[in-house]
Each structure stands twice: as structure tokens, then as C-alpha cells.
N, CA, C and O atoms as a GROMACS GRO file, in nm:
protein
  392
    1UNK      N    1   9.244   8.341   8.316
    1UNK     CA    2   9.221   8.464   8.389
    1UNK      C    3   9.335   8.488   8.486
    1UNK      O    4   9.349   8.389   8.558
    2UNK      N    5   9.413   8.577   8.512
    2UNK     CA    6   9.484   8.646   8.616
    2UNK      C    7   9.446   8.700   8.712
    2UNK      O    8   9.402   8.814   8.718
    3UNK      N    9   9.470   8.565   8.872
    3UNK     CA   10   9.426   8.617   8.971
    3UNK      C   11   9.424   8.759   9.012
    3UNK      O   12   9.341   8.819   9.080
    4UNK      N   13   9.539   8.800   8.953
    4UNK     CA   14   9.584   8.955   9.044
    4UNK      C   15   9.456   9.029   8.991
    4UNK      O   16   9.396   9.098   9.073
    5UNK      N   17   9.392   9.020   8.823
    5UNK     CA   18   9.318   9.130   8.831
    5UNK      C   19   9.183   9.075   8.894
    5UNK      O   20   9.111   9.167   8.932
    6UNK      N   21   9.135   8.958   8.912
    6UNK     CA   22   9.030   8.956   8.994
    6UNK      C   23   9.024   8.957   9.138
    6UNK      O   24   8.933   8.904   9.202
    7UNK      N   25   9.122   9.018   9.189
    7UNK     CA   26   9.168   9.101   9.333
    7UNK      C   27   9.132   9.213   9.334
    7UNK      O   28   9.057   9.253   9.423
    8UNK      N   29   9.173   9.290   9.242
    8UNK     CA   30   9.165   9.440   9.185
    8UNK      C   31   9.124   9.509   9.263
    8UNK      O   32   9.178   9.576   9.351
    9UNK      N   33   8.925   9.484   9.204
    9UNK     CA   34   8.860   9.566   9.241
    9UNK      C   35   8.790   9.434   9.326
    9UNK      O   36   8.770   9.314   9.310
   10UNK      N   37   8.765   9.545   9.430
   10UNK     CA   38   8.710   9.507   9.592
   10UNK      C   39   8.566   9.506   9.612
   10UNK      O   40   8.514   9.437   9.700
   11UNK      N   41   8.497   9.587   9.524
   11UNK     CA   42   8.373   9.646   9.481
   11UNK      C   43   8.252   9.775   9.468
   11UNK      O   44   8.278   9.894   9.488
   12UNK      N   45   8.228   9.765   9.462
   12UNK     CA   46   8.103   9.933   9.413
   12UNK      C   47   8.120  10.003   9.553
   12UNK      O   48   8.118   9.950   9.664
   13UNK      N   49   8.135  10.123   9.523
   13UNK     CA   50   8.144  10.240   9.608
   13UNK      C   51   8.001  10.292   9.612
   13UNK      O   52   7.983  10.382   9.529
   14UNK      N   53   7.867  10.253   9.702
   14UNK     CA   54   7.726  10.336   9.690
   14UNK      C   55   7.699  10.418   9.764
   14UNK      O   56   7.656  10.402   9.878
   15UNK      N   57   7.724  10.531   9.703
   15UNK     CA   58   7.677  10.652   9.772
   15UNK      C   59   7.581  10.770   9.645
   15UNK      O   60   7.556  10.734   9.530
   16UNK      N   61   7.541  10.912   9.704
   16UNK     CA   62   7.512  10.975   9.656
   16UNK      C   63   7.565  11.000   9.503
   16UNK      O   64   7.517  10.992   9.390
   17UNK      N   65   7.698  11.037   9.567
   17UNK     CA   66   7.767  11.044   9.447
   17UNK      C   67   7.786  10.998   9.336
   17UNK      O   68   7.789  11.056   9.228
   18UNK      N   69   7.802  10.870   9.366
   18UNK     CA   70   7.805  10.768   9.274
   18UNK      C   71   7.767  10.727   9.185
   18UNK      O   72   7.817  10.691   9.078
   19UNK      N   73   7.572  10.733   9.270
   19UNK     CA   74   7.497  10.711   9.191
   19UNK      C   75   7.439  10.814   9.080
   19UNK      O   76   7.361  10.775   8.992
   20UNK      N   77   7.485  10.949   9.091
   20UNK     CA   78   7.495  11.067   9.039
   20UNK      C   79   7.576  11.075   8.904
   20UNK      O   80   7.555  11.132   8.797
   21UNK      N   81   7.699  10.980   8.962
   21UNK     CA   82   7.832  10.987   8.826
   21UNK      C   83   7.775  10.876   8.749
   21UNK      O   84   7.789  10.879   8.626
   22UNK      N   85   7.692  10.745   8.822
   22UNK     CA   86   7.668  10.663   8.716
   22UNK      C   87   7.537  10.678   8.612
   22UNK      O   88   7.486  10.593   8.539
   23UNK      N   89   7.504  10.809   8.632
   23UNK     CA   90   7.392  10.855   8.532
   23UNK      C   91   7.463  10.900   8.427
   23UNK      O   92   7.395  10.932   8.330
   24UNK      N   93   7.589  10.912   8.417
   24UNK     CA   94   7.709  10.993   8.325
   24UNK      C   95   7.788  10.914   8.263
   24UNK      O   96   7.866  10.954   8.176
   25UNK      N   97   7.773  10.751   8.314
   25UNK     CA   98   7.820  10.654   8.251
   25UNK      C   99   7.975  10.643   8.323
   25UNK      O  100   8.075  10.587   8.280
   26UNK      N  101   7.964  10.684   8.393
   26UNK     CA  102   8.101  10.674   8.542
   26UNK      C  103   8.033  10.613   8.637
   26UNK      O  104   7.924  10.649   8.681
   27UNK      N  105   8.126  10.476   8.687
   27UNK     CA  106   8.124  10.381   8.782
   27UNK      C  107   8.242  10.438   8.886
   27UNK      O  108   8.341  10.495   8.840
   28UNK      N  109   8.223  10.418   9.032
   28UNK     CA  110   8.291  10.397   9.122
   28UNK      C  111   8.337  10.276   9.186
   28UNK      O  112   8.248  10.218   9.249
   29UNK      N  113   8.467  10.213   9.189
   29UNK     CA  114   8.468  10.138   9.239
   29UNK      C  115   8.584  10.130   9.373
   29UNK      O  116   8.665  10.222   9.377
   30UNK      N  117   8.594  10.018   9.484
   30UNK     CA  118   8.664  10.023   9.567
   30UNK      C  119   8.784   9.958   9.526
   30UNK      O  120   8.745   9.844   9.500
   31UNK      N  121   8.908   9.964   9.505
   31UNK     CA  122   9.052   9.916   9.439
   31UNK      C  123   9.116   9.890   9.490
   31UNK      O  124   9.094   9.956   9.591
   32UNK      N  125   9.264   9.788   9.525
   32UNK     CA  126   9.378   9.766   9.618
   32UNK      C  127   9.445   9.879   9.586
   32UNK      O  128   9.464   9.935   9.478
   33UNK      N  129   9.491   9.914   9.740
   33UNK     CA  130   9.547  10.042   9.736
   33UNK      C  131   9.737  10.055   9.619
   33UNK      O  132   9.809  10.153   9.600
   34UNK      N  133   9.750   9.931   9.578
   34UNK     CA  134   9.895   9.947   9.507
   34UNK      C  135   9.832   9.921   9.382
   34UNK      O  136   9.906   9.898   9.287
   35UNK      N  137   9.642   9.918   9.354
   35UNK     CA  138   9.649   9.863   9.161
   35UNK      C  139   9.692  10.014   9.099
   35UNK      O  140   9.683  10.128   9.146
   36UNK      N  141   9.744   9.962   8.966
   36UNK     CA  142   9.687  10.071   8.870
   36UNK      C  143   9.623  10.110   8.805
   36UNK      O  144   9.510  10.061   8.806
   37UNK      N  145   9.650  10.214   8.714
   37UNK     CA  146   9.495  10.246   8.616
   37UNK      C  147   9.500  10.141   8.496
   37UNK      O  148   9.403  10.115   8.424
   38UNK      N  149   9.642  10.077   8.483
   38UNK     CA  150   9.600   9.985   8.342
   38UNK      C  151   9.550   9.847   8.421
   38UNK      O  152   9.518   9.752   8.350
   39UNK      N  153   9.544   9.836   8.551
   39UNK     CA  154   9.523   9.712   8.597
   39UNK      C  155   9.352   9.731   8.599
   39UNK      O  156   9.279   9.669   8.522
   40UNK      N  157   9.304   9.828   8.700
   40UNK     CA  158   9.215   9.841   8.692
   40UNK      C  159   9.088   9.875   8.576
   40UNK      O  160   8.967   9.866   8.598
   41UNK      N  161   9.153   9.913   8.448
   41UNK     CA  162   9.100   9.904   8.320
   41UNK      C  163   9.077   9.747   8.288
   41UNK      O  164   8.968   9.706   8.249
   42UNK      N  165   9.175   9.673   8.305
   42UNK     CA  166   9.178   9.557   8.245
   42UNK      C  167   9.086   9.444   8.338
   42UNK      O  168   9.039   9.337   8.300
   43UNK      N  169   9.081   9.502   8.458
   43UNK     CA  170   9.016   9.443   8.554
   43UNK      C  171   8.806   9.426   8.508
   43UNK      O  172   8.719   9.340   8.501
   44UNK      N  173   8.822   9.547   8.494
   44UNK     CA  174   8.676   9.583   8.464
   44UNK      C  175   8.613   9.524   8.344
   44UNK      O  176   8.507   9.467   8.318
   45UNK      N  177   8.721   9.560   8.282
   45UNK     CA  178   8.700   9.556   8.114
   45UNK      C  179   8.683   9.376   8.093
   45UNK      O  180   8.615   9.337   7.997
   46UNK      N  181   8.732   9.297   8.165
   46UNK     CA  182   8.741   9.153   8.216
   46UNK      C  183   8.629   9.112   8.266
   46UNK      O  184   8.565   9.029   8.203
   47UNK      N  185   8.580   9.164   8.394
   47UNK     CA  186   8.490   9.112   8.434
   47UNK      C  187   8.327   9.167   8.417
   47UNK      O  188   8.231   9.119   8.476
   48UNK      N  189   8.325   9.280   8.320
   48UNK     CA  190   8.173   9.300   8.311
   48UNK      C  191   8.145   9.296   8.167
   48UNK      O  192   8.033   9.328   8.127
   49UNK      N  193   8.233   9.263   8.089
   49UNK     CA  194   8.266   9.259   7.970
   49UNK      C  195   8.209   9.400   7.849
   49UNK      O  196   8.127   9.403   7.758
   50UNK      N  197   8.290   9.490   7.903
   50UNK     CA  198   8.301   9.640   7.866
   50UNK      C  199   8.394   9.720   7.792
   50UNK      O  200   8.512   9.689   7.803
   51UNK      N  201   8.368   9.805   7.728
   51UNK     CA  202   8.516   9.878   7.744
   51UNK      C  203   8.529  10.016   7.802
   51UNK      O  204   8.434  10.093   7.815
   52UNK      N  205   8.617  10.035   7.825
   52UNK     CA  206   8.680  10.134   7.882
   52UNK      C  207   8.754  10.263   7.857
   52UNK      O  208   8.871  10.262   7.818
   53UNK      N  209   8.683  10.381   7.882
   53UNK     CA  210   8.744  10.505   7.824
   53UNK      C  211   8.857  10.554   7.877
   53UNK      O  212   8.963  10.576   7.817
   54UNK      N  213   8.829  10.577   8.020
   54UNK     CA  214   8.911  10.658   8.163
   54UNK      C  215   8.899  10.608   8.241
   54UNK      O  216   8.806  10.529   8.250
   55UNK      N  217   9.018  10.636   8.375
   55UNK     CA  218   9.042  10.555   8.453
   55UNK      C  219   9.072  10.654   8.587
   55UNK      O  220   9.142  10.585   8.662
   56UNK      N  221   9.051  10.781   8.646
   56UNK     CA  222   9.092  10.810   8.768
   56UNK      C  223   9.080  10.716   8.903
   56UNK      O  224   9.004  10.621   8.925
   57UNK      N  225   9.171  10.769   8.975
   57UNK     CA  226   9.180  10.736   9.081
   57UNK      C  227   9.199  10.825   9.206
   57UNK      O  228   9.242  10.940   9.205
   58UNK      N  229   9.152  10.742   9.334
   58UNK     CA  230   9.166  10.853   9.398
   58UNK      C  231   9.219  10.802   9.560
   58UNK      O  232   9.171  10.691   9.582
   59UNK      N  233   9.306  10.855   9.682
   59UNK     CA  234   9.315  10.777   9.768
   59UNK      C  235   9.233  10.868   9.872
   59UNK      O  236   9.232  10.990   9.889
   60UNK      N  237   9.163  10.760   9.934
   60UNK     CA  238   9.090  10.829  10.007
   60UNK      C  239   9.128  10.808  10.204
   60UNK      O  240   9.151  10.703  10.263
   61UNK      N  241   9.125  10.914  10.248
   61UNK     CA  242   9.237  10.940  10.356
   61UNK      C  243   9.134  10.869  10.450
   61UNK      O  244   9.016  10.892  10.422
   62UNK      N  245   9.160  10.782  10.565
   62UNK     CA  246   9.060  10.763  10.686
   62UNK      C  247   9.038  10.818  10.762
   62UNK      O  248   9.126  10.884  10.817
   63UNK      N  249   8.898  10.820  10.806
   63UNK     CA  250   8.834  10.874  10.938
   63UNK      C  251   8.896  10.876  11.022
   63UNK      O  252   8.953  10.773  11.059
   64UNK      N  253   8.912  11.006  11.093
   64UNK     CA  254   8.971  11.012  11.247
   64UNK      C  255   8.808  10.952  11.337
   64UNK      O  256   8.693  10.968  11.298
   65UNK      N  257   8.842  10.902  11.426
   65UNK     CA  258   8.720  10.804  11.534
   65UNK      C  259   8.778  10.830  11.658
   65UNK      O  260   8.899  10.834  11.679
   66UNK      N  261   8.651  10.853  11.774
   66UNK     CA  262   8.715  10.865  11.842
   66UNK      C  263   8.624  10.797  11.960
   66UNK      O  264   8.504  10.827  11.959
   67UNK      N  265   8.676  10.703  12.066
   67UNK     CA  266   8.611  10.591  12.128
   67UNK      C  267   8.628  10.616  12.267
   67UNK      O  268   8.716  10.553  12.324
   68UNK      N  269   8.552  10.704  12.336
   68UNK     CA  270   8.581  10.745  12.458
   68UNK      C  271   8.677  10.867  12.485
   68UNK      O  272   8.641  10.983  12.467
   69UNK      N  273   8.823  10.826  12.539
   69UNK     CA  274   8.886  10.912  12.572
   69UNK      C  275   8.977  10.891  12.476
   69UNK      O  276   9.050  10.981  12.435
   70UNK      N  277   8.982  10.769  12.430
   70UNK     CA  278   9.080  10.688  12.292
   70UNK      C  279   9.054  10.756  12.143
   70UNK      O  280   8.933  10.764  12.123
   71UNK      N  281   9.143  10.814  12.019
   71UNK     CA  282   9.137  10.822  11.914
   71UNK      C  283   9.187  10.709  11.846
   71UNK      O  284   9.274  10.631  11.885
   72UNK      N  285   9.121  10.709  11.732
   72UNK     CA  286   9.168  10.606  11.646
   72UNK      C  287   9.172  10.652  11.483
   72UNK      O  288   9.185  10.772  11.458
   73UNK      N  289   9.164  10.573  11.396
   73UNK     CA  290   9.142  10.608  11.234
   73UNK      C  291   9.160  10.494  11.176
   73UNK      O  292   9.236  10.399  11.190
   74UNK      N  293   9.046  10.532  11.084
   74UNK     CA  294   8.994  10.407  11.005
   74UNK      C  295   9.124  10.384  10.889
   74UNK      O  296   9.217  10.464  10.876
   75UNK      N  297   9.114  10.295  10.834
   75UNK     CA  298   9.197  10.288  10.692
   75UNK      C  299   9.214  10.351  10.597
   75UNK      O  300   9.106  10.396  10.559
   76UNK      N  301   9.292  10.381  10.537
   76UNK     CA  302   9.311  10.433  10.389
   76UNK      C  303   9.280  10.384  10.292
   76UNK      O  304   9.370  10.301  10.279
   77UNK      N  305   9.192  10.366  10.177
   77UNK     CA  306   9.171  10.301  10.055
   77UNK      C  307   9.175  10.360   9.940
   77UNK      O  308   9.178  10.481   9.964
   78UNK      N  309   9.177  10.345   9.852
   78UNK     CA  310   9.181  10.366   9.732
   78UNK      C  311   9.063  10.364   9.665
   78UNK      O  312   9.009  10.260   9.704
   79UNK      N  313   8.965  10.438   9.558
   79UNK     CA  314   8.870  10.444   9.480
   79UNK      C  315   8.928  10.442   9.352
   79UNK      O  316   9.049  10.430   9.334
   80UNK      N  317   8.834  10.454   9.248
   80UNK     CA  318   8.869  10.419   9.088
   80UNK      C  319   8.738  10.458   9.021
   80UNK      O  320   8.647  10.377   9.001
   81UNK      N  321   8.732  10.608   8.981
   81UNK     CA  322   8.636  10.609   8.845
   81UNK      C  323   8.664  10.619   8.705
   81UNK      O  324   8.734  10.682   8.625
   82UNK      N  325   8.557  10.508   8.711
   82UNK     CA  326   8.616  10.431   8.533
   82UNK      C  327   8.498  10.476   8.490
   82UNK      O  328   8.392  10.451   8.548
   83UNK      N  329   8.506  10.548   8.379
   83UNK     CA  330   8.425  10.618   8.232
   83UNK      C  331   8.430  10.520   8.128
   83UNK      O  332   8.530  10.478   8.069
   84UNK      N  333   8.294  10.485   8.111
   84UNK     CA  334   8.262  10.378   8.006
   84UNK      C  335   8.260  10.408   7.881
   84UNK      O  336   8.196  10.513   7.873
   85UNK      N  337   8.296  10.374   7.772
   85UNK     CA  338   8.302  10.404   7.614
   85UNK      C  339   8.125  10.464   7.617
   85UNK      O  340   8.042  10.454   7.707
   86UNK      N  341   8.113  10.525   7.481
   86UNK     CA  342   7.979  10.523   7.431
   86UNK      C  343   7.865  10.402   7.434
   86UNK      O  344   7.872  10.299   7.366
   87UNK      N  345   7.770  10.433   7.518
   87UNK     CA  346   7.643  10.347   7.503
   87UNK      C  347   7.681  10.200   7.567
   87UNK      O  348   7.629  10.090   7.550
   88UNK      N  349   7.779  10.240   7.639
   88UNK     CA  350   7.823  10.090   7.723
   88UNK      C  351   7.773  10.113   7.881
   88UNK      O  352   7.771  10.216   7.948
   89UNK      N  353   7.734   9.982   7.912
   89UNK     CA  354   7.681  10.047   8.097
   89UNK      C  355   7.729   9.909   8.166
   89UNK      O  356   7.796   9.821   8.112
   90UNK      N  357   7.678   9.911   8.297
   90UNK     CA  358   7.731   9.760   8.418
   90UNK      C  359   7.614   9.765   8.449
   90UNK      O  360   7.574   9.874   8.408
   91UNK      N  361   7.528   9.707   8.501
   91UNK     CA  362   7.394   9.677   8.581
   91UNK      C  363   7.469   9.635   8.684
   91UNK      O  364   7.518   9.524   8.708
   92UNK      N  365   7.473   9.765   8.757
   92UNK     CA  366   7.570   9.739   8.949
   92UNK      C  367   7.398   9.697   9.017
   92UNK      O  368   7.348   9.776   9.097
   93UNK      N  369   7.318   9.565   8.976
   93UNK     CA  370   7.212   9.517   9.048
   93UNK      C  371   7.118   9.623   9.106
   93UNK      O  372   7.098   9.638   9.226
   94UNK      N  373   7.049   9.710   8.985
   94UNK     CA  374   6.971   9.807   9.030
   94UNK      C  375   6.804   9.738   8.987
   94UNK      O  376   6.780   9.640   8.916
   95UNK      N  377   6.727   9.813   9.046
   95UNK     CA  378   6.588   9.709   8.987
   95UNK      C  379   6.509   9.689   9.092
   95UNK      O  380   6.529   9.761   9.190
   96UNK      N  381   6.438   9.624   9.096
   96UNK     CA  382   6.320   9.582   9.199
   96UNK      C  383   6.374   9.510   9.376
   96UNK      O  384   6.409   9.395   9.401
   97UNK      N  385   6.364   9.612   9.460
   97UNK     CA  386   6.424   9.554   9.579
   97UNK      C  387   6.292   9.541   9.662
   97UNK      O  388   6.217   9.636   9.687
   98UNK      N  389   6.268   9.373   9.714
   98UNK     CA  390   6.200   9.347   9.814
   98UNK      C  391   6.237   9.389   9.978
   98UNK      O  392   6.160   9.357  10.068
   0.00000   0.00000   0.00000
């Protein structure tokens, strides 16, 4: 296995959205902001043992914050929605929560 691609991806992006695109068989995930789309294909495709249709990406700009009289801003990261072949899925641990 190649460390770099099990760096890759950082992990699941859960939000509304997300969980919206993954009814469509599109996963979100969180990515190093320098991978690419063949890294991150190969990344996925590696570790959930899948394949892989599409690969966008997206950088996502940080929060301006602001802490008193002080501004600040959060980080910049990178996202990745990967479109799964036909009739292929990930179980991102959905199911019975105590």
C-alpha cells in the first residue's frame, strides 16, 4: 500500500448536503489540499474496495471569525465528490445509533 494515498483522504464531509448527494451514489470527502483527482480515485477505490466513476473537487475558502475586537479565519481545505460506478455504495457507518 502507498502511504501517500492513505493520507489522501482525511475523511467524510457530514452535512445536509452530503447526505442528500449520497442518496445519488456521490460521497463527500475531506482531501489534502495538493491531492489529485487520480490520487484521490485511487485512494478510495483502495480503501473501500470500489470503483470509481468521477472525481470533482472543490476548495473550500475559510471562515472569516471574529473574537472580540480580533478577526481571524479558519483554514482552507479541500473537498472531493467521488461518483460511484453502478450499484456500488460505502457504508459511511449509517444504522442504529445508541
Amino acid at each position: 500500500m502507498n502511504a501517500r494515498l492513505m493520507q489522501v483522504i482525511q475523511g467524510p464531509v457530514v452535512s445536509e448536503k452530503s447526505t442528500m448527494a449520497g442518496e445519488i451514489g456521490q460521497y463527500v470527502f475531506r482531501v489534502l489540499p495538493d491531492a489529485s483527482k487520480d490520487e484521490i480515485k485511487a485512494a478510495v477505490e483502495q480503501l473501500f474496495e470500489v470503483r470509481v466513476e468521477n472525481v470533482r473537487t472543490l476548495n473550500q475558502q475559510g471562515k472569516q471569525k471574529r473574537f472580540g475586537r480580533l478577526f481571524g479565519r479558519r483554514n482552507h481545505w479541500k473537498k472531493a465528490y467521488v461518483s460511484l460506478a453502478e450499484g456500488e455504495s460505502i457504508d459511511m457507518g449509517e444504522g442504529d445509533q445508541v
